[in-house]
C-alpha positions in Angstrom: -12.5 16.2 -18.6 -12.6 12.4 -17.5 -9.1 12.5 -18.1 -7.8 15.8 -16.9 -9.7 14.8 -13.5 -7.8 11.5 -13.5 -4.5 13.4 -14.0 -5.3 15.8 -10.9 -6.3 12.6 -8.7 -2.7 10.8 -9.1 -1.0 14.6 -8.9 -2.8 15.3 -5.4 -1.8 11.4 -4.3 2.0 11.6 -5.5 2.3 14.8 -3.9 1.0 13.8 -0.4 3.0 10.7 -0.9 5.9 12.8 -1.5 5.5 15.3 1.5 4.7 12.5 4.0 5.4 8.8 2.6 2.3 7.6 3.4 1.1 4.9 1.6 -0.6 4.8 -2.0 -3.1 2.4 -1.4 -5.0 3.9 1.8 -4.6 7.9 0.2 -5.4 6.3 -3.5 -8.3 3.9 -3.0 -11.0 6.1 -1.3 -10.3 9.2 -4.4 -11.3 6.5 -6.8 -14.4 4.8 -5.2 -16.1 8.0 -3.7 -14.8 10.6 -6.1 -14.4 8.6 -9.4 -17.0 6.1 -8.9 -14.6 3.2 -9.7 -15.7 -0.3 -8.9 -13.9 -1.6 -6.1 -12.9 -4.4 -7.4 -11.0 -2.5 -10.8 -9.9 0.1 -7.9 -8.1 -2.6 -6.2 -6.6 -4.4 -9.6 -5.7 -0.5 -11.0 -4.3 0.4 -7.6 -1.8 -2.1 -7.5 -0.5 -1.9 -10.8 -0.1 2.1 -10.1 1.5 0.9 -6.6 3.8 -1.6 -9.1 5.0 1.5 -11.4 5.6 4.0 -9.0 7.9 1.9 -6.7 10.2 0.4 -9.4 12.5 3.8 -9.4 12.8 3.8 -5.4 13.5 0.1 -5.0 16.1 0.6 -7.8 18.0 3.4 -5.5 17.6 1.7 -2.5 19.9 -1.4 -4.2 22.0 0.3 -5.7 22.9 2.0 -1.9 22.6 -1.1 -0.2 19.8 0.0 2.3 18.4 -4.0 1.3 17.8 -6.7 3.6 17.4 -9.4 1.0 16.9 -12.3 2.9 14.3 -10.5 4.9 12.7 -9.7 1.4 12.8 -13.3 0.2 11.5 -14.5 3.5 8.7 -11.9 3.2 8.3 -12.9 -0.2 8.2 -16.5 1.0 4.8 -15.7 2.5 3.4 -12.4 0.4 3.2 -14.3 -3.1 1.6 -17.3 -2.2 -0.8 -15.1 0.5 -1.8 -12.1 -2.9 -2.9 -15.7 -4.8 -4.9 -16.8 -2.2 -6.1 -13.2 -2.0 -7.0 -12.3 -5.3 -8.7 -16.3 -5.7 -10.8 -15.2 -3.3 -12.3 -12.7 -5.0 -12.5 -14.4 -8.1 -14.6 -16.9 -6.0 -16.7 -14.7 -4.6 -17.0 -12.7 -8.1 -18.1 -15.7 -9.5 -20.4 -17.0 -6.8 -22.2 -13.3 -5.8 -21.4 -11.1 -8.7 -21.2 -7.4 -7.8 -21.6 -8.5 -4.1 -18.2 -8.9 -4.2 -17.4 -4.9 -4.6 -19.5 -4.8 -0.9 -16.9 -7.4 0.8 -14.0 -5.1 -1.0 -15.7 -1.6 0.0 -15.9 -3.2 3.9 -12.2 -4.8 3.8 -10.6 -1.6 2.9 -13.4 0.5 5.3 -11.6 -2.1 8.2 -7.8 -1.0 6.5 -8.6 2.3 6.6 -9.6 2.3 10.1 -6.5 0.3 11.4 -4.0 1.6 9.4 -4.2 5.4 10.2 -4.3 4.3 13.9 -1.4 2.8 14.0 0.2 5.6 12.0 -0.8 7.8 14.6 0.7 6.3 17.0 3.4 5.1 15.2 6.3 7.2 17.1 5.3 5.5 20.4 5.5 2.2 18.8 9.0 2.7 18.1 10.2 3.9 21.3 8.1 1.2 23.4 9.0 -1.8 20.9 12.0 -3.9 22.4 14.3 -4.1 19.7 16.0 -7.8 19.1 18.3 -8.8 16.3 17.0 -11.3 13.8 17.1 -15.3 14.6 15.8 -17.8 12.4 12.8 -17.8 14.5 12.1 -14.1 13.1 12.8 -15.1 9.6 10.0 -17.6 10.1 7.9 -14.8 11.8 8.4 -12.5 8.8 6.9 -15.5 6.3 4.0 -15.0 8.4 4.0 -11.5 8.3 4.4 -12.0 4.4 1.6 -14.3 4.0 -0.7 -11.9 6.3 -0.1 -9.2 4.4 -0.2 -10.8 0.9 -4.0 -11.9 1.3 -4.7 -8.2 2.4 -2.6 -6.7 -0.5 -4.4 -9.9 -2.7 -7.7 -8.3 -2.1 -7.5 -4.8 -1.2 -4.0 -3.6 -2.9 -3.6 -2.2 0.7 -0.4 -3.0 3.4 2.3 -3.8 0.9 4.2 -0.9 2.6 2.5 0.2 5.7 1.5 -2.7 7.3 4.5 -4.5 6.8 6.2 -2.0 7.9 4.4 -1.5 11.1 4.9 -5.3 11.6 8.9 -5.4 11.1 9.3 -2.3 13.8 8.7 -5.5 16.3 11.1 -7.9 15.1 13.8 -6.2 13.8 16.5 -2.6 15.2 17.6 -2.0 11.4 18.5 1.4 10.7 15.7 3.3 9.2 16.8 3.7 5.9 17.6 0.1 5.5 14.1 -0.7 7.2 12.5 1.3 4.5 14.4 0.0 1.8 13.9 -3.4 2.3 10.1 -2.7 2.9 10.1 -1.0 -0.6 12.0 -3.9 -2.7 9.4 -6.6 -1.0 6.3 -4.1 -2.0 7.8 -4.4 -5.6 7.6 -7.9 -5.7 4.7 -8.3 -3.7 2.3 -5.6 -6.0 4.1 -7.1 -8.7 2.8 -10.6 -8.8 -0.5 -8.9 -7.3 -1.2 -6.4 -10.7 -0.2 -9.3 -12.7 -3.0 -11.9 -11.1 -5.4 -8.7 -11.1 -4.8 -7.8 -14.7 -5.1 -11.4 -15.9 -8.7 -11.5 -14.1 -9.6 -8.0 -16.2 -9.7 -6.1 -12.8 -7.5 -3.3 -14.2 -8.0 -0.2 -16.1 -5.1 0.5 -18.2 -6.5 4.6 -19.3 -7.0 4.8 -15.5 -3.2 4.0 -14.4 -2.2 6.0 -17.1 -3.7 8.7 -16.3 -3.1 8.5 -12.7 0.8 7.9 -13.3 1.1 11.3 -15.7 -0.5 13.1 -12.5 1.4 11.3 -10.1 5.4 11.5 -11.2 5.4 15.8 -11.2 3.2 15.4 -7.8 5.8 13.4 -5.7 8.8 15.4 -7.0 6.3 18.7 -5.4 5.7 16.2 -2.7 9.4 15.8 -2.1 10.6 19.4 -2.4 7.7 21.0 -0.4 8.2 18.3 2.3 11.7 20.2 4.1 9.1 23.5 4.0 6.0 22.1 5.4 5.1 20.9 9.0 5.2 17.0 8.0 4.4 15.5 11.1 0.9 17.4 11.4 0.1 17.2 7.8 0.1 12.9 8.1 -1.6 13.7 11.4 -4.4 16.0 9.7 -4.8 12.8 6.9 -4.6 9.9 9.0 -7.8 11.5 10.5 -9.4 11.8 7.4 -8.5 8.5 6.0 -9.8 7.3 9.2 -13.3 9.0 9.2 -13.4 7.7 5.5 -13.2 4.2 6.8 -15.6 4.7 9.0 -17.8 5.6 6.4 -17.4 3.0 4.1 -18.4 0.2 7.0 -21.2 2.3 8.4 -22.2 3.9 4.7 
């Protein structure tokens, strides 16, 4: 039953990620701490191996069609990895010096995500028609290894922003087309939850039964996710969950 419950988790997550490419992280992480009881701190190392997995096959496509940026991913990368080491040593340290305690400082950094994130997505189409659009200079390049190393201490410890911060963040340095903005967003999440799963696994933080289970549910529910997404109104649907992700954050600072 443990299982089968697993299984139905990652089938509900891939098929909302299908239907409106929201992140896994922020629809992922709150289904495993309130509904499975996880600790957050094997939520965070499990999340980002499943985050890993499931974003090998897209980043693949998007190569092969060219919708990559690469040197935007290396200088993402140039910040990201070192920023997910820094991330995940500081829970290590705080593991170490407070025990569980650290699973409250988790529970309240994603509570904080899950409040900004959804907000931004909410507004996210008035972002992109306020933002003045510039091409990229070297001075952006250098702006995007900050971005990198922002969002690698967030991914580091909460497995969360890989995709949608970043992503929020490039719409105000760079006028890419969409698909190439995705693309190259996706290919720097590989690396990024790469080198993050890897650090979390070799700290025991991951739950190999759990992202097995959560993958067998997840690959037929974002194939649904895709299909029903051209028959469902998508645009009210990420509405509808940014509020509850939202609300959830607010419960897990004020819990």
């Amino acid at each position: 039953m443990d299982i089968a419950l697993k299984i139905s988790i990652g089938f509900v997550v891939g098929t909302l990620i299908g239907m409106t490419g929201l992140g896994g992280g922020v629809l992922l992480l709150p289904l495993l701490i309130f509904g499975l009881r996880v600790p957050p701190i094997i939520a965070v190392g499990s999340d980002a191996v499943f985050n890993f997995i499931t974003k090998i096959g897209s980043s693949a496509v998007h190569l092969h069609k060219g919708t990559v940026r690469r040197k935007v991913v290396a200088a993402l990368a140039a910040g990201s990895i070192p920023g997910s080491i820094l991330g995940v040593s500081f829970l290590a340290h705080l593991r170490n010096a407070y025990g569980n305690g650290v699973n409250t400082f988790i529970t309240s950094a994603i509570g904080i995500l899950l409040v900004c994130i959804p907000t931004l997505l909410l507004f996210q189409t008035q972002i992109e028609e306020h933002v003045v659009h510039r091409p990229p200079t070297m001075k952006s390049f250098l702006g995007m290894s900050a971005i990198g190393l922002f969002a690698g201490m967030l991914v580091g410890m909460t497995s969360v922003g890989s995709g949608s911060i970043i992503m929020m963040l490039l719409l105000l340095l760079y006028s890419f087309p969409p698909k190439v903005m995705v693309g190259t967003d996706i290919v720097h999440a590989v690396a990024l939850t790469g080198v993050t799963s890897l650090l979390h696994w070799r700290l025991g933080n991951v739950d190999p039964v759990l992202v097995g289970s959560l993958l067998i549910g997840s690959i037929p529910g974002g194939l649904l996710g895709s299909h029903l997404s051209t028959r469902v109104p998508v645009p009210w649907l990420r509405r509808i969950l940014c509020t509850v992700l939202l609300m959830t954050g607010a419960r897990m600072l004020w819990a």
